[in-house]
mmCIF file of the N, C-alpha and C atoms, coordinates in Angstrom:
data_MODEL
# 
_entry.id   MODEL 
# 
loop_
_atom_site.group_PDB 
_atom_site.id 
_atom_site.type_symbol 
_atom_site.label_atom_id 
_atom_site.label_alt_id 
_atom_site.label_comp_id 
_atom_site.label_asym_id 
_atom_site.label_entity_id 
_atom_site.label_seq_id 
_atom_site.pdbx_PDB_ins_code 
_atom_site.Cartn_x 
_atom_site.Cartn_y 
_atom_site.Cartn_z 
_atom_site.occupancy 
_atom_site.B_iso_or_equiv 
_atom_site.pdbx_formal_charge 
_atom_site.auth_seq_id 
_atom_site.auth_comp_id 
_atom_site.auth_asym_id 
_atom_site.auth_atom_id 
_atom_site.pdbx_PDB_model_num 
ATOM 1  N N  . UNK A 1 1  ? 12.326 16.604 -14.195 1.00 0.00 ? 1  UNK A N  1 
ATOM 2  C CA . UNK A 1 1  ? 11.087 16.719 -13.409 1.00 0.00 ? 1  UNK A CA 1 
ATOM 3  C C  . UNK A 1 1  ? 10.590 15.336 -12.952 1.00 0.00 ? 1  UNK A C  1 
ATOM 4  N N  . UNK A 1 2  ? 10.106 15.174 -11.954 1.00 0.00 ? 2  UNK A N  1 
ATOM 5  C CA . UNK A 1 2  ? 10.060 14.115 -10.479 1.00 0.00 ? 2  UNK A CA 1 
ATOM 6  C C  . UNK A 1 2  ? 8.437  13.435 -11.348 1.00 0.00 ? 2  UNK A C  1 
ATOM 7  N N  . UNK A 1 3  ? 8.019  14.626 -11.142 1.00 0.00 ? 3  UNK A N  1 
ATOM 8  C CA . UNK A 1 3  ? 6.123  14.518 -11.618 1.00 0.00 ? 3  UNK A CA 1 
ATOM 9  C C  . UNK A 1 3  ? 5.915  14.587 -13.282 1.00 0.00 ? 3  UNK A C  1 
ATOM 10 N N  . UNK A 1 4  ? 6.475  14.777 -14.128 1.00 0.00 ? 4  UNK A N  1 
ATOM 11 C CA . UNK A 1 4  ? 6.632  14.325 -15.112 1.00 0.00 ? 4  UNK A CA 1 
ATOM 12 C C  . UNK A 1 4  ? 6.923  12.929 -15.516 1.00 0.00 ? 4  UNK A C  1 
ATOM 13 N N  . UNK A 1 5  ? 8.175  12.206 -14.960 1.00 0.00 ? 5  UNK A N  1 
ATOM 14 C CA . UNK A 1 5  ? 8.970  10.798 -15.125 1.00 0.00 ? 5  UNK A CA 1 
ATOM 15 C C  . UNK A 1 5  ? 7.752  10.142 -14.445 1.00 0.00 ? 5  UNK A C  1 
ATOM 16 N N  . UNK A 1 6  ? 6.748  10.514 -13.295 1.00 0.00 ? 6  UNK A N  1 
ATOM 17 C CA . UNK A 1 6  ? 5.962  9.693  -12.988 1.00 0.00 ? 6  UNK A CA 1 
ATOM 18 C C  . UNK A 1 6  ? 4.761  9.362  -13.621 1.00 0.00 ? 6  UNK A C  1 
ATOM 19 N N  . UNK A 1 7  ? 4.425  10.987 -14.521 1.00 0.00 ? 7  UNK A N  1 
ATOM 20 C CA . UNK A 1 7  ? 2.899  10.775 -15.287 1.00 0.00 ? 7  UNK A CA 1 
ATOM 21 C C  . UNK A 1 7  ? 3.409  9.736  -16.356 1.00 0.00 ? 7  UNK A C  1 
ATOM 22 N N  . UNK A 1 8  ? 4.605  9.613  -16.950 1.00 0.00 ? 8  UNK A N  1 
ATOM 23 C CA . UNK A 1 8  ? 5.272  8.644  -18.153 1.00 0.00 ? 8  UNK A CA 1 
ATOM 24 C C  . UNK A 1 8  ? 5.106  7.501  -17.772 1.00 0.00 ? 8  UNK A C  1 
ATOM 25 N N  . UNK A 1 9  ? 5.363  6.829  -16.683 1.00 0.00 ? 9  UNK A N  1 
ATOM 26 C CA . UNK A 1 9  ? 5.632  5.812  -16.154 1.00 0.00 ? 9  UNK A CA 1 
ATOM 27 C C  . UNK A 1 9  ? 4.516  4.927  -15.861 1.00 0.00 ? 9  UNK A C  1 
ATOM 28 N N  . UNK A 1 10 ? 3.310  6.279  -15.025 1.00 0.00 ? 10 UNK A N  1 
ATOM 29 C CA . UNK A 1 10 ? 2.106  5.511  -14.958 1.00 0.00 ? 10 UNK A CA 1 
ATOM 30 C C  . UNK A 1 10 ? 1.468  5.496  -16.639 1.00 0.00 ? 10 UNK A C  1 
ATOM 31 N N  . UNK A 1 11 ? 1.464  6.071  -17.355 1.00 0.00 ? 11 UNK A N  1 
ATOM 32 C CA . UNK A 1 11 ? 0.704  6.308  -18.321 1.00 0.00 ? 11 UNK A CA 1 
ATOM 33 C C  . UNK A 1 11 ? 1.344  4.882  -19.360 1.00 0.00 ? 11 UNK A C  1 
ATOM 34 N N  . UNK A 1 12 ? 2.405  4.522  -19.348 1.00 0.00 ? 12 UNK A N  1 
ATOM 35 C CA . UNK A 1 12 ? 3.290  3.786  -19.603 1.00 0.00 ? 12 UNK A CA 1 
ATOM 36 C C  . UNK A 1 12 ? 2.497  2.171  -19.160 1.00 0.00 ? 12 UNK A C  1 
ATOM 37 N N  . UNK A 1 13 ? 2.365  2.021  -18.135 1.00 0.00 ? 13 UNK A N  1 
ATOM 38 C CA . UNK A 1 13 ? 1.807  0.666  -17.253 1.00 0.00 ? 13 UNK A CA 1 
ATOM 39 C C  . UNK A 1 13 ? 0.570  0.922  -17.705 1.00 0.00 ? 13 UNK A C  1 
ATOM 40 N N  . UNK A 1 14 ? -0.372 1.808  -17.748 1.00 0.00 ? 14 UNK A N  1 
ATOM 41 C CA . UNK A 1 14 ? -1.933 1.917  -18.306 1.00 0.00 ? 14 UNK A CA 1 
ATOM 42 C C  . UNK A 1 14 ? -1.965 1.499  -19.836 1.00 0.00 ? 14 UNK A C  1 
ATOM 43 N N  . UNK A 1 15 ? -1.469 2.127  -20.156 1.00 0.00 ? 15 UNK A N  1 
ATOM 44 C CA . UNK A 1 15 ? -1.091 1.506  -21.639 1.00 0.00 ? 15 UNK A CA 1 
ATOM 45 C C  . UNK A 1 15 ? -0.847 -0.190 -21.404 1.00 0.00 ? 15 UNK A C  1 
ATOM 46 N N  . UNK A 1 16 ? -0.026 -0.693 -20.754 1.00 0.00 ? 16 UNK A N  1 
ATOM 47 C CA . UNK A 1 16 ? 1.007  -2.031 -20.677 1.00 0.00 ? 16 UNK A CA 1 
ATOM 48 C C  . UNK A 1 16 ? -0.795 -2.287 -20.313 1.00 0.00 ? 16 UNK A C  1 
ATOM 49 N N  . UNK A 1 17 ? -1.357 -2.292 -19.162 1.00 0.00 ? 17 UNK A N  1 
ATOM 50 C CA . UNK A 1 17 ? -2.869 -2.784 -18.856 1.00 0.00 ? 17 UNK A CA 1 
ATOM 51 C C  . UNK A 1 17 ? -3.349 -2.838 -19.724 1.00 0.00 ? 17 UNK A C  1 
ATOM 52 N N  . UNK A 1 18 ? -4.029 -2.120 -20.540 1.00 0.00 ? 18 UNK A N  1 
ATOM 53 C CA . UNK A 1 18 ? -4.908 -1.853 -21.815 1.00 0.00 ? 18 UNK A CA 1 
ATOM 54 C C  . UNK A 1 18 ? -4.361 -2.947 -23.142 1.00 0.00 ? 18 UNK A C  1 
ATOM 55 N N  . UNK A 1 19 ? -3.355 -3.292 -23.117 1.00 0.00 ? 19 UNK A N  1 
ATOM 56 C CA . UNK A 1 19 ? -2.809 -4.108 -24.344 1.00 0.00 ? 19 UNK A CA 1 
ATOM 57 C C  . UNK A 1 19 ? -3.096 -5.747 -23.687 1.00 0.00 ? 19 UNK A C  1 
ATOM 58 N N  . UNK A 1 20 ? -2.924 -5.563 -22.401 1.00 0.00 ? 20 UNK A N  1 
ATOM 59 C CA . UNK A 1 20 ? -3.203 -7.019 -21.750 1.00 0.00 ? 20 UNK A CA 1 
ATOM 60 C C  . UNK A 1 20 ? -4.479 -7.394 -21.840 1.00 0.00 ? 20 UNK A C  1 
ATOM 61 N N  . UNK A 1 21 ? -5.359 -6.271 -21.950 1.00 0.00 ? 21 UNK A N  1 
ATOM 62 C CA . UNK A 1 21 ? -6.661 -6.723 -22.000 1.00 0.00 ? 21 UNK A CA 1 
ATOM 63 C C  . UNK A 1 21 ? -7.556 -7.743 -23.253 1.00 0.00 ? 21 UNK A C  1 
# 
């Protein structure tokens, strides 16, 4: 699934944001 691999991916980089903070 297309829209799955993408909610991972963004949710993935939000996370990666949130730790940078």
């Amino acid at each position: 699934m297309p829209l799955q691999s993408g909610i991972l991916l963004r949710a993935q980089i939000l996370r990666s944001a949130f730790l940078l903070l």
